[in-house]
C-alpha positions in Angstrom: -22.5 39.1 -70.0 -22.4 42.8 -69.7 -25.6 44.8 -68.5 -26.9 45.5 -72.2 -26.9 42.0 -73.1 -28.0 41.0 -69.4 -31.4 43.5 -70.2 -31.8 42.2 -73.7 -32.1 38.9 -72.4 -34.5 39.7 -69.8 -36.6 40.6 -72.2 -36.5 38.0 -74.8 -37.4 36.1 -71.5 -40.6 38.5 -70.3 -41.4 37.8 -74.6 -41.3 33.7 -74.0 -42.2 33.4 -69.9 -44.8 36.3 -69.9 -44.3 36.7 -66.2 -40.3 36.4 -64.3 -39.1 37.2 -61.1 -36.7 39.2 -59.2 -35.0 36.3 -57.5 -35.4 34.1 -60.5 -33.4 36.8 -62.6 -30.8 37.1 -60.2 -29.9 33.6 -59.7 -30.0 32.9 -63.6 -27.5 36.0 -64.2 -25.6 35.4 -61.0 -26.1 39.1 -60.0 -28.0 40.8 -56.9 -31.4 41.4 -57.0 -30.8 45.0 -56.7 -29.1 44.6 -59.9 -31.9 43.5 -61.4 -34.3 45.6 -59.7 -32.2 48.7 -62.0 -32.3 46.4 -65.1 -36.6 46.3 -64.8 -37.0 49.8 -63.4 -34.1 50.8 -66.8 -36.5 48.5 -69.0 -39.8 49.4 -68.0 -38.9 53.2 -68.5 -38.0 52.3 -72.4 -41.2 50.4 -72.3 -39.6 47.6 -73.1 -41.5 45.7 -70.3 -43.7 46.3 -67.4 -42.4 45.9 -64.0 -44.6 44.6 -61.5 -44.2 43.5 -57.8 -41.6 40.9 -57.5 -41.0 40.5 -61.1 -42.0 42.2 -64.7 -44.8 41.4 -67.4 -44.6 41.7 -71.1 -45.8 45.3 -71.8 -47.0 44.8 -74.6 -50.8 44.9 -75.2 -50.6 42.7 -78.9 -52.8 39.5 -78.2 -51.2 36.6 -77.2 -51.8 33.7 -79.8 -54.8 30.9 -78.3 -53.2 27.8 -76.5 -54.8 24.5 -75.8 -56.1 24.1 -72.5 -53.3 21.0 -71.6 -50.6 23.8 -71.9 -52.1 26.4 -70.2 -52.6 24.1 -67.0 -49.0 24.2 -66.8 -48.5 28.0 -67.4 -48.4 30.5 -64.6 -50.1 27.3 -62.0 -48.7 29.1 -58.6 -50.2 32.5 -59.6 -53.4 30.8 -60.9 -53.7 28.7 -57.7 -53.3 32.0 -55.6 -56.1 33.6 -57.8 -58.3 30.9 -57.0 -57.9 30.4 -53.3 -58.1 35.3 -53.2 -61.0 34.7 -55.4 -63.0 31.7 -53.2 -62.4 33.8 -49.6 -64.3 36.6 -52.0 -66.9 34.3 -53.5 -67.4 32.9 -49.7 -70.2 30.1 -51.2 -73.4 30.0 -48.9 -75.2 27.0 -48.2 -77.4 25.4 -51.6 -75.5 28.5 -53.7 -75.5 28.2 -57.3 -72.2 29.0 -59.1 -71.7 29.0 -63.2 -68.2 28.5 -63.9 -66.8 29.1 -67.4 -63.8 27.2 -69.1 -61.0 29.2 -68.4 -57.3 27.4 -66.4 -57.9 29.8 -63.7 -61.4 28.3 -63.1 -60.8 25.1 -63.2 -57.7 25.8 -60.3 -60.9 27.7 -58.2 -63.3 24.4 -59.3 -60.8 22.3 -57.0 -60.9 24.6 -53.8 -64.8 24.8 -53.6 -65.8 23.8 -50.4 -67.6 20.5 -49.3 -71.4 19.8 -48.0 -72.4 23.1 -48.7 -74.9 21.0 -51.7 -73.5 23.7 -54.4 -75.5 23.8 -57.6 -72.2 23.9 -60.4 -73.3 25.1 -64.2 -70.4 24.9 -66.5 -69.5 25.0 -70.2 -65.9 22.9 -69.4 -65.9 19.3 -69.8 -62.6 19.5 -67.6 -63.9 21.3 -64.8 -67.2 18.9 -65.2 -65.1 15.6 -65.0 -63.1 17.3 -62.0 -66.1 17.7 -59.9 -68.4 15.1 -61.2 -67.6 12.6 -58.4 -68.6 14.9 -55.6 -71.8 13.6 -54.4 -72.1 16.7 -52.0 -72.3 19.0 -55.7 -74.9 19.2 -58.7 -73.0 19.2 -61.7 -74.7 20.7 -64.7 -73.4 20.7 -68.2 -74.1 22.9 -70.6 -74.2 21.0 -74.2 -73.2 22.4 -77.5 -69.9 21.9 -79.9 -66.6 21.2 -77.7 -63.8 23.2 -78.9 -60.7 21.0 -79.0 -58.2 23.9 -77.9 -60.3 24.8 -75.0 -62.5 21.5 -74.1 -65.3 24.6 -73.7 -69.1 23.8 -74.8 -70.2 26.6 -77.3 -72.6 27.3 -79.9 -76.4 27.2 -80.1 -77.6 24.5 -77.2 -75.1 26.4 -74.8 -76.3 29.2 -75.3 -80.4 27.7 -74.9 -79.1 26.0 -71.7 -78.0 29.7 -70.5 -81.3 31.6 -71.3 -83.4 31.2 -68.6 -80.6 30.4 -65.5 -80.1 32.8 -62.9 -77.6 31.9 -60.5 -75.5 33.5 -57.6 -71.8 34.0 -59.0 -70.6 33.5 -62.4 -66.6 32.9 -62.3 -65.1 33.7 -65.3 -61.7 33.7 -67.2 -60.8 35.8 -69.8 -57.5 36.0 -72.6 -57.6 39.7 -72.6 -58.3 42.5 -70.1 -58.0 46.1 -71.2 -59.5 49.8 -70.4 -60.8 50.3 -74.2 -61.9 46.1 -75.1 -62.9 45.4 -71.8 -62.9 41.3 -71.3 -61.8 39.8 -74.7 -61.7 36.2 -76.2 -60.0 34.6 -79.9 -63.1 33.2 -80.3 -66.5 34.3 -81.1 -68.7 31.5 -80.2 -66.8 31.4 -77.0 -67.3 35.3 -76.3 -70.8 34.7 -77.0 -70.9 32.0 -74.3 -69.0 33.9 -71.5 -71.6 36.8 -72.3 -74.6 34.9 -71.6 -72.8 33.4 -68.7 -72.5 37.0 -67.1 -76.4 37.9 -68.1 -77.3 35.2 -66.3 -75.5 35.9 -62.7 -75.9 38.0 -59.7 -72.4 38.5 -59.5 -69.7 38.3 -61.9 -66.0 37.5 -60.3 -63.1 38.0 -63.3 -60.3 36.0 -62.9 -56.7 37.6 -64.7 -52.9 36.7 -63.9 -50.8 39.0 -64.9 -50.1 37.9 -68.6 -53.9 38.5 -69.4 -54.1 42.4 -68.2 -53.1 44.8 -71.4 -54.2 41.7 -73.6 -56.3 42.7 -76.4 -58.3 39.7 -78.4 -60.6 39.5 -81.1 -63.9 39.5 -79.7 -65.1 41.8 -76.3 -67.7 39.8 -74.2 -67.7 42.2 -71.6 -67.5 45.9 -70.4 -65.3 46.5 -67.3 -68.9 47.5 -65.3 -70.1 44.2 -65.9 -67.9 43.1 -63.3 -68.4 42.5 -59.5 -64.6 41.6 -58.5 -61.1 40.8 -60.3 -59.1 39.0 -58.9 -55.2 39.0 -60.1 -51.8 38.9 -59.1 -50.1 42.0 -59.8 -51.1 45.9 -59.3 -52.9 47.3 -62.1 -51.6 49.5 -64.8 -52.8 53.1 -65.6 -55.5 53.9 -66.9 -57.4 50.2 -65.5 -55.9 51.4 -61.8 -57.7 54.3 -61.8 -60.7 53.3 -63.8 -61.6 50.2 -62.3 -62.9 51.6 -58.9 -64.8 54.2 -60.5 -66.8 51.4 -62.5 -67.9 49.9 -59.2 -65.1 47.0 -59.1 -63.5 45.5 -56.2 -59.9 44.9 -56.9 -58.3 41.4 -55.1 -54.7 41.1 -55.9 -53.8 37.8 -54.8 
């Protein structure tokens, strides 16, 4: 495989992977990594990709079509997982806290590091992330009720949004498909958005949870602007203009 071929390749991989890795790459084309290193930097000035520590990211900012929740448990776990553990030293839970955690993968991974006998108050749209922690008898567990989306297991509509209206809780932990400078934090669906929007009215704090395939994502609906947001936490440095703008709307930047 000559280098042309070698690049298109690592593309059409970026396309169906979202993320890949330097080391990955190079043990897959049975080059160096400095080889690949020039294929990503050669790529990413064609904007062909974006190349990010370690690896490269689709550079595309065309929404990503919705995936059921089953399937997104599986994508991108280790750089979820590493969110969730950056995003819980953050969050740093105090004793009797109350926390509202939306539906999203990346919540559910930081739903399975909270810590025990601190008697945490948990409000949640997920049935997932409900079932996960509904055995803990040192946690409240709260659902919020409404229609269940089958793609997403997430409670929306009407009676979630009543449930929402008169909360006020410490830290709302929140997902998103889409993070970008112009939409802000975006979502396929509307009745979701709407949910995640009442979810952030009704916190203290808001802590944004984005791997790398969700930055530059534009979906249909925006359920938040960027200065809603306390902290994001993701996995890779952030691309102009969201490097530059995000600490000039207030927001602490984790990279996990």
């Amino acid at each position: 495989m000559n280098a042309e071929q070698r690049q298109q390749d690592i593309v059409d991989a970026v396309a169906r992977e979202g993320r890949v890795s330097v080391v990955d790459l190079a043990a897959r084309y049975d080059v160096t990594v400095e080889t690949i290193r020039r294929d990503l930097a050669s790529l990413d000035r064609v904007g062909a990709l974006r190349k990010v520590h370690g690896g490269a990211v689709a550079a595309t900012v065309l929404a990503l079509p919705e995936t059921a929740v089953a399937e997104r448990e599986l994508s991108n776990a280790a750089a979820k997982q590493a969110i969730a553990a950056a995003a819980m030293g953050a969050v740093a839970p105090r004793p009797g806290a109350s926390l509202l955690l939306d539906a999203g993968t990346s919540v559910s991974s930081f739903a399975r590091l909270l810590p025990e006998g601190l008697g945490l108050t948990v409000f949640t749209n997920s049935v997932l992330t409900a079932a996960l922690l509904a055995g803990r008898e040192d946690l409240t567990v709260r659902v919020l009720g409404g229609h269940v989306r089958g793609i997403t297991q997430a409670a929306v509509g009407p009676e979630a949004l009543s449930g929402l209206e008169h909360l006020r809780v410490d830290v709302a932990v929140m997902g998103a498909n889409g993070l970008t400078a112009e939409h802000g934090l975006s979502t396929p669906d509307p009745d979701e958005a709407a949910v995640k929007r009442a979810m952030i009215r009704a916190a203290r704090r808001v802590v944004v949870l984005a791997n790398a395939t969700k930055i530059g994502q534009e979906h249909l609906v925006s359920f938040a602007d960027l200065d809603d947001v306390d902290i994001l936490v993701t996995d890779v440095p952030l691309p102009a203009p969201l490097a530059s703008l995000l600490p000039e709307s207030g927001i602490e930047v984790l990279t996990a």
